[in-house]
DRENMI-997497 format. One record per residue (C-alpha): z, x, y. Coordinates in steps of 0.25 Angstrom, whole numbers. Example, Ala and Ser with C-alpha at 12.3 -4.5 7.8 and 13.67 -1.06 7.14 Angstrom:
BEGIN
{c3:31 | c1:49 | c2:-18} .
{c3:29 | c1:55 | c2:-4} .
//
This chain:
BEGIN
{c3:0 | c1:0 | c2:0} .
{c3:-4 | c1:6 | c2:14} .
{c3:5 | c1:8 | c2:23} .
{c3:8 | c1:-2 | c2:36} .
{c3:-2 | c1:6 | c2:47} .
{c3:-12 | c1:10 | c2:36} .
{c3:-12 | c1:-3 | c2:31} .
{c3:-16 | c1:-11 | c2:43} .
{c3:-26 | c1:1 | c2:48} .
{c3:-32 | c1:0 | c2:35} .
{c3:-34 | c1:-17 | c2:38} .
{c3:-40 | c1:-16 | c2:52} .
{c3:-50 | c1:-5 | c2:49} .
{c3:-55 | c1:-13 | c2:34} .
{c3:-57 | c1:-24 | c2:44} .
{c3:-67 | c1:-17 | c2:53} .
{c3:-75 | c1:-11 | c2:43} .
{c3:-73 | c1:-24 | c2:35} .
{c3:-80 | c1:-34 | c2:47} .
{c3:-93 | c1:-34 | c2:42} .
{c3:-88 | c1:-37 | c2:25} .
{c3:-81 | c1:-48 | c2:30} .
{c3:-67 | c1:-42 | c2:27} .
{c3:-56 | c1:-52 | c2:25} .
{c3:-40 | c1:-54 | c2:25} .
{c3:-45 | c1:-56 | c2:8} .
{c3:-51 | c1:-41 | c2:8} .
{c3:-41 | c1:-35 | c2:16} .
{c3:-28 | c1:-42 | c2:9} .
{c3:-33 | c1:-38 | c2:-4} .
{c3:-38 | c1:-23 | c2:0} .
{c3:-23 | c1:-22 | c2:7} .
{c3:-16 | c1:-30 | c2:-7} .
{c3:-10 | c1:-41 | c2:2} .
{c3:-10 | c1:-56 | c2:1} .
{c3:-19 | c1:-62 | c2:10} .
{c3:-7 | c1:-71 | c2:16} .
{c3:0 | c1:-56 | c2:19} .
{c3:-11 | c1:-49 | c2:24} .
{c3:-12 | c1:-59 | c2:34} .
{c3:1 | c1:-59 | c2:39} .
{c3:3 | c1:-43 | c2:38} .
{c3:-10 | c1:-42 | c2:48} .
{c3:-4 | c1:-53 | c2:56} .
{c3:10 | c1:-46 | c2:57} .
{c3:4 | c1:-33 | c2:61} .
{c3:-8 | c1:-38 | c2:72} .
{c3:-4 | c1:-50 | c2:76} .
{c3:-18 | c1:-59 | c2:71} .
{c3:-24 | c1:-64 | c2:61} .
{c3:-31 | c1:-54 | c2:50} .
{c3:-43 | c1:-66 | c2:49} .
{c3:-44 | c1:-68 | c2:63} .
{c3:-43 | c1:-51 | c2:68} .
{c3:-54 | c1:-51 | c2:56} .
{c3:-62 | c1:-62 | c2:64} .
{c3:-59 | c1:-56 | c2:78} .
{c3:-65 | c1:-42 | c2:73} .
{c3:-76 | c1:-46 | c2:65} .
{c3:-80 | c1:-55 | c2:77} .
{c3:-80 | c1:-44 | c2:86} .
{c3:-87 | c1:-34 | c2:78} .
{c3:-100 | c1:-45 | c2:77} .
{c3:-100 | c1:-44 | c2:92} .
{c3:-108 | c1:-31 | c2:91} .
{c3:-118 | c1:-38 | c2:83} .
{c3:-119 | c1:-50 | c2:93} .
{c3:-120 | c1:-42 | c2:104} .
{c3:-127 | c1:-29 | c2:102} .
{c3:-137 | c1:-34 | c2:92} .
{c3:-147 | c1:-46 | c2:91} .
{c3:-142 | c1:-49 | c2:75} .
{c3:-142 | c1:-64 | c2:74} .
{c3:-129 | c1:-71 | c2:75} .
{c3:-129 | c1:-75 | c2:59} .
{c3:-133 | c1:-61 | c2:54} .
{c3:-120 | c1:-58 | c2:63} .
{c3:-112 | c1:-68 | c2:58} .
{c3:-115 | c1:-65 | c2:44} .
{c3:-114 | c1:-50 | c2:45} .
{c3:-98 | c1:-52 | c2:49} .
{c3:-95 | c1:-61 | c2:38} .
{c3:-97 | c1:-76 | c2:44} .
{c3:-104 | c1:-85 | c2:34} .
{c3:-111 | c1:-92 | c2:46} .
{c3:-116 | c1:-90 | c2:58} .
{c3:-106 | c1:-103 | c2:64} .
{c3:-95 | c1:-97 | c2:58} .
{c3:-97 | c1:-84 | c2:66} .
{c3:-100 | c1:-89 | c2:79} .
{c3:-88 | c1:-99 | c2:78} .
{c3:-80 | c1:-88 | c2:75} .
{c3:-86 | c1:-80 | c2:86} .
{c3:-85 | c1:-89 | c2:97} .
{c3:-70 | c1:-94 | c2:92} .
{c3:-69 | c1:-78 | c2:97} .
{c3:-76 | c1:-75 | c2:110} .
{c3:-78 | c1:-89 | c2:112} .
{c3:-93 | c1:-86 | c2:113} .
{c3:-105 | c1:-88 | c2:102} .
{c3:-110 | c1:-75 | c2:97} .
{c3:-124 | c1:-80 | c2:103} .
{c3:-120 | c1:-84 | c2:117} .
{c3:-111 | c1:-69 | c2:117} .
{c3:-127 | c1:-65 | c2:115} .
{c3:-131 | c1:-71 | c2:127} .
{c3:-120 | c1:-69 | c2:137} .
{c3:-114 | c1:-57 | c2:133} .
{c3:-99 | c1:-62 | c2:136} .
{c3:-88 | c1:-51 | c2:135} .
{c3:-79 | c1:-54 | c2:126} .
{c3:-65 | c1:-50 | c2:118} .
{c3:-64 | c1:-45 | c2:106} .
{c3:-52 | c1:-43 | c2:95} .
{c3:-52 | c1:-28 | c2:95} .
{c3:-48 | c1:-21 | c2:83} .
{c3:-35 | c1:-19 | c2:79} .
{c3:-30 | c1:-4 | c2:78} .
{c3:-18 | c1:2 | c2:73} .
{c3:-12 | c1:16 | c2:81} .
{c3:-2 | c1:25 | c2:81} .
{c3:7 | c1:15 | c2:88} .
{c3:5 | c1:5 | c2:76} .
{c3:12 | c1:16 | c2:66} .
{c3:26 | c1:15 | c2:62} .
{c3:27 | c1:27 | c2:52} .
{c3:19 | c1:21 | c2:40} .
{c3:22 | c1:8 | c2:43} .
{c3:15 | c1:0 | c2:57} .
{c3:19 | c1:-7 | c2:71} .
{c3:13 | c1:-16 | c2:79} .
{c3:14 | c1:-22 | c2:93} .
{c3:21 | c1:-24 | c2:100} .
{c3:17 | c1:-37 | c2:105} .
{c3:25 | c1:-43 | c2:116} .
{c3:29 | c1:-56 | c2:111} .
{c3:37 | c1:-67 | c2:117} .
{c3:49 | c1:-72 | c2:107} .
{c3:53 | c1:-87 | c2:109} .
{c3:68 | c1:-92 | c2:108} .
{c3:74 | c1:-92 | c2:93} .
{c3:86 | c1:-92 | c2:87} .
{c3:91 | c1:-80 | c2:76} .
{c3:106 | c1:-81 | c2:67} .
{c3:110 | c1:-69 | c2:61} .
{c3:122 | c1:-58 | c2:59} .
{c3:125 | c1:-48 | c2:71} .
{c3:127 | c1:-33 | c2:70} .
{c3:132 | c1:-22 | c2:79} .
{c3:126 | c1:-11 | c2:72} .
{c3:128 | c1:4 | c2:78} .
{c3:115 | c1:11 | c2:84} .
{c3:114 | c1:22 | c2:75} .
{c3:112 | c1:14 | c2:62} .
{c3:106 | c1:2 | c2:66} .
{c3:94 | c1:2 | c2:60} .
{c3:100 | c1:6 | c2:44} .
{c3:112 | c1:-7 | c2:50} .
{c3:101 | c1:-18 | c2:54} .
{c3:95 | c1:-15 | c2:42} .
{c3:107 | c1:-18 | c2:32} .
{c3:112 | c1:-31 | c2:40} .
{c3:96 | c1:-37 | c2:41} .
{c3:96 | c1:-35 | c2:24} .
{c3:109 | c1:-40 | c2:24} .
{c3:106 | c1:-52 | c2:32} .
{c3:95 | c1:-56 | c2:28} .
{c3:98 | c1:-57 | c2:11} .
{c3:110 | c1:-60 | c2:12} .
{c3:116 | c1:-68 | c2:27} .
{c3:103 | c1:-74 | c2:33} .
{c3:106 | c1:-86 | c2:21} .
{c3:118 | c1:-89 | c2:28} .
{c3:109 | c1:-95 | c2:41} .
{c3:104 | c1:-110 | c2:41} .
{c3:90 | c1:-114 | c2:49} .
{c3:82 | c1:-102 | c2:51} .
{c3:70 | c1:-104 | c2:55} .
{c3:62 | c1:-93 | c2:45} .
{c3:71 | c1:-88 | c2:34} .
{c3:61 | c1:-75 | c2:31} .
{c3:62 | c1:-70 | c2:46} .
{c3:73 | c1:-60 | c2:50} .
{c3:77 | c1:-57 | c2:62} .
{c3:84 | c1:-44 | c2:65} .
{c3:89 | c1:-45 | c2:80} .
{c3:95 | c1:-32 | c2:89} .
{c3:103 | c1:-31 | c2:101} .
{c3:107 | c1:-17 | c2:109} .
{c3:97 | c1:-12 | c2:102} .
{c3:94 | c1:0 | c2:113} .
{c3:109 | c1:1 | c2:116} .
{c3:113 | c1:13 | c2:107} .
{c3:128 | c1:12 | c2:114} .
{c3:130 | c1:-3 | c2:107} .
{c3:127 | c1:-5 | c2:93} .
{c3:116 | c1:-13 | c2:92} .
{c3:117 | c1:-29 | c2:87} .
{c3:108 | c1:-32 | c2:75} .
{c3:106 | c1:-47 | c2:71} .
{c3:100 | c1:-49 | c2:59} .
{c3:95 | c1:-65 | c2:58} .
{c3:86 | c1:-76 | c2:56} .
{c3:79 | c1:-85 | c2:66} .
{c3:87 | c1:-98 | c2:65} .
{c3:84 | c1:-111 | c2:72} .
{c3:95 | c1:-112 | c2:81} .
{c3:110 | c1:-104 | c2:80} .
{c3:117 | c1:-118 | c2:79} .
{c3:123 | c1:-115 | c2:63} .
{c3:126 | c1:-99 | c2:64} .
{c3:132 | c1:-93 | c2:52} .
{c3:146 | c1:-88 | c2:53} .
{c3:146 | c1:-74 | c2:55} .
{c3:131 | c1:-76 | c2:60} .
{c3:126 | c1:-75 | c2:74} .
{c3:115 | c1:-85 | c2:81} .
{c3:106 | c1:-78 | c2:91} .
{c3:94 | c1:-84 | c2:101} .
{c3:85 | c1:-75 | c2:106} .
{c3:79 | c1:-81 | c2:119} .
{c3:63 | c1:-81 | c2:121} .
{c3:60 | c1:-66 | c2:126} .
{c3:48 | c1:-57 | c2:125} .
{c3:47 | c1:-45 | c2:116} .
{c3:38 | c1:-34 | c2:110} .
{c3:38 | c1:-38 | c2:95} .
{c3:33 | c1:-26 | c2:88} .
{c3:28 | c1:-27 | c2:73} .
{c3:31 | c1:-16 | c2:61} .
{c3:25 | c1:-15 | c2:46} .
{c3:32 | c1:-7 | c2:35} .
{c3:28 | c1:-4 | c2:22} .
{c3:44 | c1:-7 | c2:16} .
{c3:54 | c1:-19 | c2:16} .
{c3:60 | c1:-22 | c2:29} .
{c3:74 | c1:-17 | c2:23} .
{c3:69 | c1:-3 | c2:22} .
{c3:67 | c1:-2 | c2:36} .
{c3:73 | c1:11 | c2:39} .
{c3:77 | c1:18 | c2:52} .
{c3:66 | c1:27 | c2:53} .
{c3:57 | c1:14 | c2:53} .
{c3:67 | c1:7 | c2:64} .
{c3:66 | c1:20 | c2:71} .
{c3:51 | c1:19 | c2:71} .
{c3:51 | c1:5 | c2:77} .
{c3:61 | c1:8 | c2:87} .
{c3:50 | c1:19 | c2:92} .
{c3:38 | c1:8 | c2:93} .
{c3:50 | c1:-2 | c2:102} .
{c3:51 | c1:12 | c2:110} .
{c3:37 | c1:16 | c2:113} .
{c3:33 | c1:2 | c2:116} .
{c3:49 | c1:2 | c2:128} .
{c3:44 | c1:17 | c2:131} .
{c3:26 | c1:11 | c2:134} .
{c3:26 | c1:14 | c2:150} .
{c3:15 | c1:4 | c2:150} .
{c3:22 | c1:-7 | c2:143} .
{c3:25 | c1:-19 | c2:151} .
{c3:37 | c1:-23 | c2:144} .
{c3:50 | c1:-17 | c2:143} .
{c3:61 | c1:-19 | c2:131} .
{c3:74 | c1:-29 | c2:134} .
{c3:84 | c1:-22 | c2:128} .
{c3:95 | c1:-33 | c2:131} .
{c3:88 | c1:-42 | c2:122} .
{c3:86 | c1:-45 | c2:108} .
{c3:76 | c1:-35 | c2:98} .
{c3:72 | c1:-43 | c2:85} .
{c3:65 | c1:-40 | c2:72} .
{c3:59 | c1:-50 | c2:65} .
{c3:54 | c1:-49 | c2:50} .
{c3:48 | c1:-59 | c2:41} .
{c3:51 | c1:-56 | c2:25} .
{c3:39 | c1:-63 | c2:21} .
{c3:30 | c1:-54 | c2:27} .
{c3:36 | c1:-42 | c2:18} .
{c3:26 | c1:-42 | c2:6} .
{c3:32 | c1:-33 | c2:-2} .
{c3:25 | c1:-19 | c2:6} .
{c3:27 | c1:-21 | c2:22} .
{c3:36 | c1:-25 | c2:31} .
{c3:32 | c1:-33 | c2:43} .
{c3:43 | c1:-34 | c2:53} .
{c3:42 | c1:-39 | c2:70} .
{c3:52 | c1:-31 | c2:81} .
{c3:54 | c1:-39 | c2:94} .
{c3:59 | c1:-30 | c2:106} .
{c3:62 | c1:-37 | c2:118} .
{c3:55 | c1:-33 | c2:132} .
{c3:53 | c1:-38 | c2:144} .
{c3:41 | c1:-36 | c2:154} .
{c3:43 | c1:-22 | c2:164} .
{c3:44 | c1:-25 | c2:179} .
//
């Protein structure tokens, strides 16, 4: 099995060369060993679209040298990038630019393209791979779980103890959650190494009416943060502190970007955010929301 970055380099450059032999989420999930279904969502995880419709987009675009820089009649076109029928592509290519391949002929309007998606240094994480971030705005929701003081200097090995221990053994205790496979690990004082840090390892519930005892209920009001994506080739509990460490770094380069337009919140609230239906077994897929604010 490749490894993360390998993996999803190897993906966007088969569907380059692939445009013209019709290649297919069925051609690349079986190359890669995956299920269609998890194909799909890994893709969707790591880029934030639809594998089919990037397909579309890039085939779409890669006809447009045929339309515009030759006289090739619009069903030899259609037909030598996989559509069956010459309706079926010019449907597919207005729904896209808006404009028939013919009257693009005529009028030569300028029009925007889905560029190709390309990894770079920036994406690697080790062996494993990072995306984003995207800066996201988080609506009001409600989480129930235990919380920590952990000291600084051992957080990480801490927070990964109490999230296992939470999550197959105390999480049954809580009633009305709105999606019982997501966990939510939540930190405060995270950049204050003179306090311990506060780790909250939780569920999203419904509301914080019925709290456990020994439990705490917490709502994190609506608020803007960068949400950053990683991809491991392990479990989530073998997270180790050279991996957390590694993380931390791509949080510091994006606070540390001069040309940035955000800066980091510290007073608020960072989360991580996993979903175990994701893990298949090979790679762990897991969303970290640091919370910023626009510069002055």
């Amino acid at each position: 099995m490749l490894k993360p970055y390998e993996l999803f380099e190897n993906i966007l450059l088969d569907i380059e060369s692939g445009i013209k032999n019709n290649i297919n989420t069925s051609i690349l999930s079986k190359k890669y060993n995956f299920s269609e279904g998890h194909f799909r969502r890994l893709f969707s995880f790591a880029f934030k679209q639809s594998i089919a419709a990037y397909i579309r987009s890039r085939t779409l675009a890669a006809s447009l040298n045929d339309i515009l820089k030759t006289d090739t009649n619009i069903l030899e076109i259609a037909a030598e990038y996989g559509f069956e029928y010459e309706q079926s592509y010019i449907r597919a290519f207005k729904r896209e630019y808006g404009i028939t391949p013919g009257d693009l002929r005529k009028t030569g309007q300028i029009i925007k393209i889905t560029p190709i998606l390309h990894l770079s240094d920036e994406n690697k994480l080790g062996e494993s791979v990072i995306f984003g971030p995207d800066i996201v705005m988080v609506p009001r929701f409600h989480i129930i779980g235990k919380s920590y003081q952990i000291p600084f200097e051992n957080s990480m090995e801490k927070a990964l103890q109490l999230a296992k221990q939470f999550w197959e053994i105390e999480r049954r205790q809580i009633e009305g959650t709105v999606n019982q496979y997501v966990y939510f690990g939540l930190i405060r004082n995270m950049n204050q190494k003179k306090k311990p840090a506060e780790y909250i390892p939780s569920v999203q519930a419904e509301n914080i009416k019925n709290i456990p005892q020994g439990f705490s209920g917490i709502t994190l009001e609506t608020s803007m943060y960068a949400r950053f994506r990683y991809i491991g080739q392990h479990h989530y509990y073998d997270i180790d502190k050279n991996i957390s460490s590694m993380m931390d770094n791509a949080v510091i380069n994006f606070a540390q970007n001069e040309n940035s337009k955000y800066k980091l919140s510290d007073d608020k609230t960072y989360f991580e955010m996993l979903d175990t239906r994701l893990y298949d077994g090979t790679y762990c897929q897991i969303e970290f929301y640091v919370p910023v604010s626009e510069k002055q």
